[in-house]
Biotite code that builds the C-alpha atoms (Angstrom):
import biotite.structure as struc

atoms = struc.array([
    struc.Atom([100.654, 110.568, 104.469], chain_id="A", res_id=1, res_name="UNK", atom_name="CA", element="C"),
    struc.Atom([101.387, 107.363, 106.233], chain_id="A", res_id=2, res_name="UNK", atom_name="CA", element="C"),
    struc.Atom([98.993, 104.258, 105.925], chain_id="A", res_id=3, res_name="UNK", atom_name="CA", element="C"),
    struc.Atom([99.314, 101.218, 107.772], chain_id="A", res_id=4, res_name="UNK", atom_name="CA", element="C"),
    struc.Atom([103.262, 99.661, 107.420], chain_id="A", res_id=5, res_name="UNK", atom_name="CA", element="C"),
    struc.Atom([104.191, 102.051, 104.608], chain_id="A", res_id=6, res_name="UNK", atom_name="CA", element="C"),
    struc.Atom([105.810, 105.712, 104.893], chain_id="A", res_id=7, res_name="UNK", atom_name="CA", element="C"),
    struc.Atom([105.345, 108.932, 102.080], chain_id="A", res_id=8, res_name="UNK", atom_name="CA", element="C"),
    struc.Atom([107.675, 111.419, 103.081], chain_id="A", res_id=9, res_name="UNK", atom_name="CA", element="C"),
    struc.Atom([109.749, 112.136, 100.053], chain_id="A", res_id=10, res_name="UNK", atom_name="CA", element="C"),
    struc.Atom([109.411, 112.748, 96.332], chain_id="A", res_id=11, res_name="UNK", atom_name="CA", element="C"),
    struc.Atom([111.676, 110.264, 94.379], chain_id="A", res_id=12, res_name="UNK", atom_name="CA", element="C"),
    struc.Atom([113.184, 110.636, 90.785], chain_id="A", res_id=13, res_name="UNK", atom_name="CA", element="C"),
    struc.Atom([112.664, 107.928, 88.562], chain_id="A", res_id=14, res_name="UNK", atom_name="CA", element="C"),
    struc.Atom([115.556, 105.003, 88.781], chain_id="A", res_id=15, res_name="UNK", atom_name="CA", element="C"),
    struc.Atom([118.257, 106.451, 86.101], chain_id="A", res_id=16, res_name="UNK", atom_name="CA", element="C"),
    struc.Atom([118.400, 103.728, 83.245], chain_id="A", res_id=17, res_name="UNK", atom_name="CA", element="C"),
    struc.Atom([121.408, 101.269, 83.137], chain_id="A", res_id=18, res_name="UNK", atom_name="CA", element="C"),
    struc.Atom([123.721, 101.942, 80.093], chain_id="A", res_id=19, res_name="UNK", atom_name="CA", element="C"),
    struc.Atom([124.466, 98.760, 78.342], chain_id="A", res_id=20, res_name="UNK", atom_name="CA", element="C"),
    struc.Atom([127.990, 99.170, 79.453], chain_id="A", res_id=21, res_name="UNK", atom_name="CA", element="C"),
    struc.Atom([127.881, 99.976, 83.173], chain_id="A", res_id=22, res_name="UNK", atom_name="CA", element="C"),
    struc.Atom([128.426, 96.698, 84.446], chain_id="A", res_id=23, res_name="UNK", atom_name="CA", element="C"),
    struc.Atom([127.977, 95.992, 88.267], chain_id="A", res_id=24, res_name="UNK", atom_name="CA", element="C"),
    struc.Atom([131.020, 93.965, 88.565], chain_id="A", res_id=25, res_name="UNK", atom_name="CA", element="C"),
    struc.Atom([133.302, 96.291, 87.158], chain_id="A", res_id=26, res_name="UNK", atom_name="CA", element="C"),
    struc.Atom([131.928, 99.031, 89.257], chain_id="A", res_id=27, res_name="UNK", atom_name="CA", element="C"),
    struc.Atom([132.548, 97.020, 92.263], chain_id="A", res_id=28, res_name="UNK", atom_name="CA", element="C"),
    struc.Atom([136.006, 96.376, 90.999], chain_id="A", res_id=29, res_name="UNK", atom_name="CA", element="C"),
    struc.Atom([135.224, 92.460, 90.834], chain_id="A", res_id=30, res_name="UNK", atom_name="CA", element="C"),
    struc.Atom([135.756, 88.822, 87.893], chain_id="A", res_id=31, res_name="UNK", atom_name="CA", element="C"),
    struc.Atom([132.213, 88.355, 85.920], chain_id="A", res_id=32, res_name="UNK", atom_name="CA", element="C"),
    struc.Atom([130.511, 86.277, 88.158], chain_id="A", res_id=33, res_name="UNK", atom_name="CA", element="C"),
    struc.Atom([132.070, 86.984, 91.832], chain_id="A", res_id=34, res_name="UNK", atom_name="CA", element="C"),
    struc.Atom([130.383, 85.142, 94.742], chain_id="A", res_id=35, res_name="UNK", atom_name="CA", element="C"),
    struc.Atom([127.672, 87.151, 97.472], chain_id="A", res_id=36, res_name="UNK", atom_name="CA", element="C"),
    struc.Atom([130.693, 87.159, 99.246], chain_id="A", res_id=37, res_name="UNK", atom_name="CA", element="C"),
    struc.Atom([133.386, 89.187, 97.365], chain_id="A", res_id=38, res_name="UNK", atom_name="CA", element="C"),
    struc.Atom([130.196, 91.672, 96.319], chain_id="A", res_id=39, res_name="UNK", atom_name="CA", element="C"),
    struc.Atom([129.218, 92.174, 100.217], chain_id="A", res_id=40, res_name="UNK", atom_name="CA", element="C"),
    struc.Atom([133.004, 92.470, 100.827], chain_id="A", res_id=41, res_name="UNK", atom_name="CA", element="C"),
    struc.Atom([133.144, 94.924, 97.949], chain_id="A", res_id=42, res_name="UNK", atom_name="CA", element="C"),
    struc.Atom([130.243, 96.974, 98.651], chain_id="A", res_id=43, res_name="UNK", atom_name="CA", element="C"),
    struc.Atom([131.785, 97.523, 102.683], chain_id="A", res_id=44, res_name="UNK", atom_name="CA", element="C"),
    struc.Atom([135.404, 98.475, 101.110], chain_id="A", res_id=45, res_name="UNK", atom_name="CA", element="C"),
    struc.Atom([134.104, 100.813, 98.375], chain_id="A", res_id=46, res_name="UNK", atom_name="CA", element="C"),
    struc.Atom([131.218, 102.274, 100.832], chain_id="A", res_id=47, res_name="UNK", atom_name="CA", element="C"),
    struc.Atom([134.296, 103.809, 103.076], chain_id="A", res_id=48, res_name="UNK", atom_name="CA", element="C"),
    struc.Atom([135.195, 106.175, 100.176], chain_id="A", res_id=49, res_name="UNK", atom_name="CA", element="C"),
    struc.Atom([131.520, 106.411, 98.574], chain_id="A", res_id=50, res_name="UNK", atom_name="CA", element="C"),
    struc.Atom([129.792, 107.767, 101.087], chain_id="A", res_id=51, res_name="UNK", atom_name="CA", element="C"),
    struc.Atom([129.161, 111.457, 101.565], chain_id="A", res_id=52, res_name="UNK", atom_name="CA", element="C"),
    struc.Atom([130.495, 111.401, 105.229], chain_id="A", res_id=53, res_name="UNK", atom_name="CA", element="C"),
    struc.Atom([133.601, 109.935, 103.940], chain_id="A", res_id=54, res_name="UNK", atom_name="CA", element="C"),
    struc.Atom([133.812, 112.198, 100.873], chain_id="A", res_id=55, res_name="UNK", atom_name="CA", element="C"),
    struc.Atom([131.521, 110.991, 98.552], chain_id="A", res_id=56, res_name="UNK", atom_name="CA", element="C"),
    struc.Atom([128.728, 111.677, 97.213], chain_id="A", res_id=57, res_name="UNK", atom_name="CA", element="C"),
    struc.Atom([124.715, 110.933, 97.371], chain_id="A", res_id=58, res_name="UNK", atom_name="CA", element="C"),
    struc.Atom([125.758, 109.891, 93.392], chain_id="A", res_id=59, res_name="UNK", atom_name="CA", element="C"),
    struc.Atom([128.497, 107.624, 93.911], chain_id="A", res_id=60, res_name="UNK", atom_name="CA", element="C"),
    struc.Atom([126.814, 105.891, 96.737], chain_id="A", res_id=61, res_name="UNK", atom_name="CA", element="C"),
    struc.Atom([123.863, 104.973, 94.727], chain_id="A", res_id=62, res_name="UNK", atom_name="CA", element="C"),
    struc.Atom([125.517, 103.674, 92.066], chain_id="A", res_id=63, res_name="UNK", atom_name="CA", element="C"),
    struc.Atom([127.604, 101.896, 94.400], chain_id="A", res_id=64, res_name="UNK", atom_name="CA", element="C"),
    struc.Atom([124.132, 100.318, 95.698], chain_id="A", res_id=65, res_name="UNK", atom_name="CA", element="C"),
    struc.Atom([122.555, 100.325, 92.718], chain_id="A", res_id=66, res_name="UNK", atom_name="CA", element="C"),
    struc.Atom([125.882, 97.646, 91.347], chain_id="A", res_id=67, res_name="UNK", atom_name="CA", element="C"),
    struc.Atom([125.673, 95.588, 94.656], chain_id="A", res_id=68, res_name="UNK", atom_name="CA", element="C"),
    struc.Atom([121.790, 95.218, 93.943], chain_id="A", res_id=69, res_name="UNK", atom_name="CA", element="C"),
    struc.Atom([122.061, 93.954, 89.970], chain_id="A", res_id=70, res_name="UNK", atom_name="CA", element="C"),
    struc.Atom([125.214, 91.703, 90.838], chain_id="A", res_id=71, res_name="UNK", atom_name="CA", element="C"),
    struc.Atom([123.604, 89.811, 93.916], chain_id="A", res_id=72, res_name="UNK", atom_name="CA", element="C"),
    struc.Atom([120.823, 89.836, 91.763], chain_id="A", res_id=73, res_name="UNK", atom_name="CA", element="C"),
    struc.Atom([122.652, 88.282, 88.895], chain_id="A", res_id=74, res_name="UNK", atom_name="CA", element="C"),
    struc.Atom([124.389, 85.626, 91.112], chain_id="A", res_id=75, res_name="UNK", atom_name="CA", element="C"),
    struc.Atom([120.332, 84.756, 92.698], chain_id="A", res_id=76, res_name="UNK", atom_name="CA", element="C"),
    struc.Atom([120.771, 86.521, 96.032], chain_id="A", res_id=77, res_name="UNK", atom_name="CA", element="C"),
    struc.Atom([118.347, 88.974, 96.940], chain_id="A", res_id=78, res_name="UNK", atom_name="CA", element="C"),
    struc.Atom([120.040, 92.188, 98.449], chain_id="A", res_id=79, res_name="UNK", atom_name="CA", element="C"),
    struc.Atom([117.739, 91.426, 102.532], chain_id="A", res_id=80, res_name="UNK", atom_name="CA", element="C"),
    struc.Atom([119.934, 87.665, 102.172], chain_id="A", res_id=81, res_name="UNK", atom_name="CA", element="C"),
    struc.Atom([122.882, 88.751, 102.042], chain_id="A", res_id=82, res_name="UNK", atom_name="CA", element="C"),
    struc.Atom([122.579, 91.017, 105.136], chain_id="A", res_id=83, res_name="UNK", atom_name="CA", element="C"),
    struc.Atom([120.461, 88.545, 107.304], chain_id="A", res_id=84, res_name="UNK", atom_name="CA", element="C"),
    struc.Atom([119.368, 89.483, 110.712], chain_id="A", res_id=85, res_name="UNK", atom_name="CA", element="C"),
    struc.Atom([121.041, 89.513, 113.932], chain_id="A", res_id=86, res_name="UNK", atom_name="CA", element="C"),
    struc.Atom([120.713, 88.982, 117.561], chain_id="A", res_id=87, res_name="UNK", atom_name="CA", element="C"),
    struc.Atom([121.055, 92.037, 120.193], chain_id="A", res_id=88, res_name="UNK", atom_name="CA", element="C"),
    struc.Atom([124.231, 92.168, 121.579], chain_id="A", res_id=89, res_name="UNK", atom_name="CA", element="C"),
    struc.Atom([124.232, 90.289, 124.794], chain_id="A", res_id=90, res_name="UNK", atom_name="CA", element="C"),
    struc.Atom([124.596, 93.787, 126.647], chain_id="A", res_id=91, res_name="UNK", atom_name="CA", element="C"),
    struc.Atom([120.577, 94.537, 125.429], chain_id="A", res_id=92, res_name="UNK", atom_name="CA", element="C"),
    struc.Atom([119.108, 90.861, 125.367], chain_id="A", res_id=93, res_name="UNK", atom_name="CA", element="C"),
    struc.Atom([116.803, 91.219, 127.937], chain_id="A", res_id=94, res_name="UNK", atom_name="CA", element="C"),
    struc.Atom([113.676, 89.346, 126.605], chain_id="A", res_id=95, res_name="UNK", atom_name="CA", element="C"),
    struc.Atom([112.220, 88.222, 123.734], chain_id="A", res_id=96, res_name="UNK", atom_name="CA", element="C"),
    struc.Atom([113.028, 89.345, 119.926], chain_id="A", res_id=97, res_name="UNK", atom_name="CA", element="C"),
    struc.Atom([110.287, 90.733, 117.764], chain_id="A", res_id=98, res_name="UNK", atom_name="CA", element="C"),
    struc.Atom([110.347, 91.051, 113.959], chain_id="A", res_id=99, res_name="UNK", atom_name="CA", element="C"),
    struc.Atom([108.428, 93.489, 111.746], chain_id="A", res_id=100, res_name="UNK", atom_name="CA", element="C"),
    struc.Atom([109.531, 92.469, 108.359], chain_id="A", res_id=101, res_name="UNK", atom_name="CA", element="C"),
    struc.Atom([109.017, 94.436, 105.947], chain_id="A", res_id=102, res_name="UNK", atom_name="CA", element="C"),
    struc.Atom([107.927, 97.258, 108.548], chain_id="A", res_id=103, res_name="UNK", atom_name="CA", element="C"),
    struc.Atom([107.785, 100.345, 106.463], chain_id="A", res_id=104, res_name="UNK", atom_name="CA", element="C"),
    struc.Atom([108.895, 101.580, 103.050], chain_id="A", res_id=105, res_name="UNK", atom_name="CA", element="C"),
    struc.Atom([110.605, 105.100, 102.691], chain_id="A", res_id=106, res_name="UNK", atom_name="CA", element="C"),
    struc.Atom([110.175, 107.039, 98.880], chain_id="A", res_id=107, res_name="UNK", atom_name="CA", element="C"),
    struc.Atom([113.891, 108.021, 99.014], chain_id="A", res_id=108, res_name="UNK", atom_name="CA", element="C"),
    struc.Atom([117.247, 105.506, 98.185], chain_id="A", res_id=109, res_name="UNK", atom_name="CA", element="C"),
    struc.Atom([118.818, 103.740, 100.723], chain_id="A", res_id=110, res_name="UNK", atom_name="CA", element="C"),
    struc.Atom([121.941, 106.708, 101.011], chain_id="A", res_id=111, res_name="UNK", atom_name="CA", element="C"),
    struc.Atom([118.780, 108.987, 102.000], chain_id="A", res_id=112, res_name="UNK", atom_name="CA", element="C"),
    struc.Atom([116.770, 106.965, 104.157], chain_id="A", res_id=113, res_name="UNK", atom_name="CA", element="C"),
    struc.Atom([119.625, 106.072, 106.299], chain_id="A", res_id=114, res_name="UNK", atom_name="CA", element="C"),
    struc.Atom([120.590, 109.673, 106.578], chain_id="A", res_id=115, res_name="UNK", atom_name="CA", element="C"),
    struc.Atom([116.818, 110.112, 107.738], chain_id="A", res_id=116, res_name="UNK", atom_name="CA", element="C"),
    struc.Atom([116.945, 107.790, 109.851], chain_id="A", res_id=117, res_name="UNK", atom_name="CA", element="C"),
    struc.Atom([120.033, 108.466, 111.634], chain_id="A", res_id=118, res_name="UNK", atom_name="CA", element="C"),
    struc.Atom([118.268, 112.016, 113.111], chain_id="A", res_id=119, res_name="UNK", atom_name="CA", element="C"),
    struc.Atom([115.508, 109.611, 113.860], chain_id="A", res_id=120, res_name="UNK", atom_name="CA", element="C"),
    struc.Atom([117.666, 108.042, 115.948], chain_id="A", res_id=121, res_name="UNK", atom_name="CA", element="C"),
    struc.Atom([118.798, 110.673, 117.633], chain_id="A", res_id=122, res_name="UNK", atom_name="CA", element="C"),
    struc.Atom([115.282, 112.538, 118.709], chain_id="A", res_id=123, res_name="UNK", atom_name="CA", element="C"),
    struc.Atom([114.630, 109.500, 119.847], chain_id="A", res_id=124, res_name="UNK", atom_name="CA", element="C"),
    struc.Atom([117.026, 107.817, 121.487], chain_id="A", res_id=125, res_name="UNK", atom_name="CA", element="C"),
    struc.Atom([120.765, 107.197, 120.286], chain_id="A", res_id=126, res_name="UNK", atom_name="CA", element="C"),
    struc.Atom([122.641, 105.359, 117.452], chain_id="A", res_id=127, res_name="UNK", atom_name="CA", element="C"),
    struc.Atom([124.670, 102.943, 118.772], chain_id="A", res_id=128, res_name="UNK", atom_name="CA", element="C"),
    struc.Atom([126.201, 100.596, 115.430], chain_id="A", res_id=129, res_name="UNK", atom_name="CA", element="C"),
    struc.Atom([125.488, 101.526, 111.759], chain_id="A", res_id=130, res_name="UNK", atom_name="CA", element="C"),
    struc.Atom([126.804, 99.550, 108.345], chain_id="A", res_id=131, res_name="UNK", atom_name="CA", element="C"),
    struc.Atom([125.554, 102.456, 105.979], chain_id="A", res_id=132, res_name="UNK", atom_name="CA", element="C"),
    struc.Atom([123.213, 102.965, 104.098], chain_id="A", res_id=133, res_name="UNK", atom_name="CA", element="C"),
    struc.Atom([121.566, 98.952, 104.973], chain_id="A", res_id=134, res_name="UNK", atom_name="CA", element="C"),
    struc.Atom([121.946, 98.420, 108.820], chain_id="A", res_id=135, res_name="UNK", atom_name="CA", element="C"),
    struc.Atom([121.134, 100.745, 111.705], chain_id="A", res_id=136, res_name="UNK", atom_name="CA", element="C"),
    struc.Atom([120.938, 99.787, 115.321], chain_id="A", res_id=137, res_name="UNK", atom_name="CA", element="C"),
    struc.Atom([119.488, 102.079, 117.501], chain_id="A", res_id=138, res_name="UNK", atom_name="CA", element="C"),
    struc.Atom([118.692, 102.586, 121.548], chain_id="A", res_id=139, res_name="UNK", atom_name="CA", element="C"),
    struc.Atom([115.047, 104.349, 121.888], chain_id="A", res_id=140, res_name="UNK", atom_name="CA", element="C"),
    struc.Atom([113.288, 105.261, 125.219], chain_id="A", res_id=141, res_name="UNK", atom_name="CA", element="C"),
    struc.Atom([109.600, 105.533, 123.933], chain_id="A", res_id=142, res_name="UNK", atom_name="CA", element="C"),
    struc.Atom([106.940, 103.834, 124.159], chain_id="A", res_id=143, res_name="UNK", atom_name="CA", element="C"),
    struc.Atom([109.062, 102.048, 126.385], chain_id="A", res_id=144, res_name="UNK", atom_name="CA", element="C"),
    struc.Atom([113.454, 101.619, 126.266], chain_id="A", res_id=145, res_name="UNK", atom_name="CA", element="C"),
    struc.Atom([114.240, 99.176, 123.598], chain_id="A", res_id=146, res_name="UNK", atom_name="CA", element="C"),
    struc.Atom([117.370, 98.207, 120.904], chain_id="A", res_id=147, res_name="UNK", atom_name="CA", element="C"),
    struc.Atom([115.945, 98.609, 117.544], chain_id="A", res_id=148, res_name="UNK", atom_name="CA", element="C"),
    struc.Atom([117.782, 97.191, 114.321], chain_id="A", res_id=149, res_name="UNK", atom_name="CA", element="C"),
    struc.Atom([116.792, 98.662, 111.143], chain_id="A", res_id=150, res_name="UNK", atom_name="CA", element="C"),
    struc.Atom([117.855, 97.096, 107.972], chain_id="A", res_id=151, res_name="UNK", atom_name="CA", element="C"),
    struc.Atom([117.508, 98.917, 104.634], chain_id="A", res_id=152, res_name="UNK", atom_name="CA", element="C"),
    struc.Atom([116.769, 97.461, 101.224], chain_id="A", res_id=153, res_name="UNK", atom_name="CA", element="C"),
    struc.Atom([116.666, 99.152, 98.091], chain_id="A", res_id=154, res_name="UNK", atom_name="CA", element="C"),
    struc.Atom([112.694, 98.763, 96.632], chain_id="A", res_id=155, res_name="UNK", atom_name="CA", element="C"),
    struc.Atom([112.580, 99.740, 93.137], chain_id="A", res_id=156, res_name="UNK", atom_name="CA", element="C"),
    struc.Atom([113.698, 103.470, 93.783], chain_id="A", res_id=157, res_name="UNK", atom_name="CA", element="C"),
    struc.Atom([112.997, 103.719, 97.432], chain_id="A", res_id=158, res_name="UNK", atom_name="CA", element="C"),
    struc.Atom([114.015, 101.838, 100.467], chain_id="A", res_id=159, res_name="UNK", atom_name="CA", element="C"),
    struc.Atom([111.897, 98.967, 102.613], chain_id="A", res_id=160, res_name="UNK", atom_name="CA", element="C"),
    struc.Atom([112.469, 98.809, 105.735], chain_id="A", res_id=161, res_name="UNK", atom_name="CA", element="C"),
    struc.Atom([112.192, 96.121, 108.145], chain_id="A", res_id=162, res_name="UNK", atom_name="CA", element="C"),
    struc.Atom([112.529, 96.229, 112.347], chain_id="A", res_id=163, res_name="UNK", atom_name="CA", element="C"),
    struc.Atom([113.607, 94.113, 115.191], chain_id="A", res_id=164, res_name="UNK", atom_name="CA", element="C"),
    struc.Atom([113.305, 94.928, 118.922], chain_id="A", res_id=165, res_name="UNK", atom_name="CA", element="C"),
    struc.Atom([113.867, 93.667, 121.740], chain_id="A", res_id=166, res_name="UNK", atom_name="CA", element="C"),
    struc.Atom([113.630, 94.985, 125.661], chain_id="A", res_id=167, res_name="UNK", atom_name="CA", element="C"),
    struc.Atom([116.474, 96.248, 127.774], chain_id="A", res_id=168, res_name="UNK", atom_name="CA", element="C"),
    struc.Atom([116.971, 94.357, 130.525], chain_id="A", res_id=169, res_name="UNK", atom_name="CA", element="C"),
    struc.Atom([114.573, 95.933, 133.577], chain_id="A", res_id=170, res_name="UNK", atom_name="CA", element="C"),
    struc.Atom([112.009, 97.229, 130.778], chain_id="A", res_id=171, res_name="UNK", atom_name="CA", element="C"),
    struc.Atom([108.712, 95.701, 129.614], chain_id="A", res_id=172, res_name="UNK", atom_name="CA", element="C"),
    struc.Atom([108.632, 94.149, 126.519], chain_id="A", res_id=173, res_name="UNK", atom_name="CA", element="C"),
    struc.Atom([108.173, 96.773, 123.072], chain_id="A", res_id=174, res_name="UNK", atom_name="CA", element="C"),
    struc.Atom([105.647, 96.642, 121.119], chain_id="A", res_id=175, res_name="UNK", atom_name="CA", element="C"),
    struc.Atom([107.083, 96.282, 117.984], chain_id="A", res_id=176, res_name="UNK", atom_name="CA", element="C"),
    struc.Atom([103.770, 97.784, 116.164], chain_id="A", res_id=177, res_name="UNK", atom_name="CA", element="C"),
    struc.Atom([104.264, 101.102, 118.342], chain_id="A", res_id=178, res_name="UNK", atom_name="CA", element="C"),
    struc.Atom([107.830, 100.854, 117.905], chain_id="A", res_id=179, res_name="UNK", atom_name="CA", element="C"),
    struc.Atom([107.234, 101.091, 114.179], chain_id="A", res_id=180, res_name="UNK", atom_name="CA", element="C"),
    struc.Atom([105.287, 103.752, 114.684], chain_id="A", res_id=181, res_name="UNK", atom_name="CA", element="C"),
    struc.Atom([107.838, 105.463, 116.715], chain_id="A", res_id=182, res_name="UNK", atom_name="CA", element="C"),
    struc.Atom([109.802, 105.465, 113.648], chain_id="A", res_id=183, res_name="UNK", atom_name="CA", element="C"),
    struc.Atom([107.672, 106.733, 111.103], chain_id="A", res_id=184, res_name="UNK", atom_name="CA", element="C"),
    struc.Atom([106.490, 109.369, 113.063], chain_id="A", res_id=185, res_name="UNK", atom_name="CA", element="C"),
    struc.Atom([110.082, 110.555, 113.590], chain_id="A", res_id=186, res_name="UNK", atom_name="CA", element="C"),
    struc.Atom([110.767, 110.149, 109.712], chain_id="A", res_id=187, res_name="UNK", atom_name="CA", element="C"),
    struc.Atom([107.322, 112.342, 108.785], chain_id="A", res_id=188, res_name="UNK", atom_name="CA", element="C"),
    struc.Atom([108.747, 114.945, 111.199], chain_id="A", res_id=189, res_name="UNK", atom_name="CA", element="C"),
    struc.Atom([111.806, 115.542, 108.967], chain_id="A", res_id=190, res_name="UNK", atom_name="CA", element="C"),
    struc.Atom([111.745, 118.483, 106.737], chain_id="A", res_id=191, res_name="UNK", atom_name="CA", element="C"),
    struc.Atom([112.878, 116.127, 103.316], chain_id="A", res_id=192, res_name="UNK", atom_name="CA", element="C"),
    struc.Atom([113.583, 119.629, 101.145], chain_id="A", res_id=193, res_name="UNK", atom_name="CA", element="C"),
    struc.Atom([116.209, 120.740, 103.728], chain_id="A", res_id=194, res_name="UNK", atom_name="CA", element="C"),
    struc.Atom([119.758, 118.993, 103.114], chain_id="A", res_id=195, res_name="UNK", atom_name="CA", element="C"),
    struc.Atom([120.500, 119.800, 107.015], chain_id="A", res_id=196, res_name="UNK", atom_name="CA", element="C"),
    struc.Atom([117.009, 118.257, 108.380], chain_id="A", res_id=197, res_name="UNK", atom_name="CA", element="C"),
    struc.Atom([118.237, 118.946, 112.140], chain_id="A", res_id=198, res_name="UNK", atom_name="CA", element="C"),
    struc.Atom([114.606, 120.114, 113.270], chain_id="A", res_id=199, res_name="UNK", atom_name="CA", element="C"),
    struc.Atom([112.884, 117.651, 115.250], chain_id="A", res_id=200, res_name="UNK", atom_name="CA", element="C"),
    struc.Atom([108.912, 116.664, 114.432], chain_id="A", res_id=201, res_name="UNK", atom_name="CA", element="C"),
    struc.Atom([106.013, 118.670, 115.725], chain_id="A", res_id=202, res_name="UNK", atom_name="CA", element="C"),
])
């Protein structure tokens, strides 16, 4: 069930529990006490073999996410800070950019909810850039054409969500509230049991 800004639509397992030894910096490969930006550089170089369309796995990319979380966290950067937001490209500024932040939270980890809501994407519109699992940007034609930019943050063993729009040039401006909607309607129409998911909502 949805209620207002927040989306049910899968069962999560608890967060596994840290072992004493399974430090974040050493799973990203970096010195005790790297910067935000050798651990954002880190998490892009390692995310190329991590994730399971590159030949990883739903497991490694977690605990891939799961190390960039605790060490931004341990050098006082929140995980949405170090991925602030952007501008459209100048090819889809064509009015005003709206915010919706946080928009929507997702009950699955960030590897999942992107998955979800790349087949979001594509009932309803297109993808058109991604920097898995924490940044989509998406083209949608309903309620009316806008570029969408999705950016995913790991919430405490599920995934927040928060959404900016803005118009295509020649359309009216979106609505970012039915925008949103857009969305989680898409996401409740996935089948969250099935691995595949390709079926599109009722």
């Amino acid at each position: 069930m949805v209620g207002y800004g927040w989306l049910r639509c899968v069962f999560v397992k608890p967060p596994r529990r840290h072992r004493r030894d399974d430090d974040p910096f050493a799973v990203l490969g970096l010195a005790p006490g790297a910067g935000e930006a050798e651990i954002v550089a880190a998490r892009r170089r390692l995310a190329k073999a991590a994730h399971p369309d590159a030949g990883g796995s739903v497991g490694e990319m977690q605990r891939l996410n799961d190390a960039v979380t605790r060490a931004l966290a341990a050098v006082g950067v929140s995980q949405s800070a170090a991925v602030p937001p952007r501008r459209p490209p100048p090819s889809y500024r064509g009015g005003p950019v709206r915010h919706d932040h946080p928009s929507f939270t997702i009950e699955a980890l960030p590897v999942e909810a992107f998955e979800g809501l790349l087949i979001a994407a594509a009932w309803l519109g297109e993808a058109v850039d991604d920097d898995p699992p924490y940044v989509l940007e998406a083209v949608i034609g309903e309620p009316s054409p806008a570029w969408c930019r999705l950016q995913l943050v790991p919430d405490a063993g599920a995934t927040t969500v928060s959404l900016t729009v803005a118009r295509l040039p020649g359309s009216p401006t979106p609505d970012v509230d039915e925008v949103r909607d857009r969305w989680i309607t898409a996401l409740n129409g996935l089948d969250w049991s099935d691995p595949d998911r390709t079926q599109p909502p009722s």
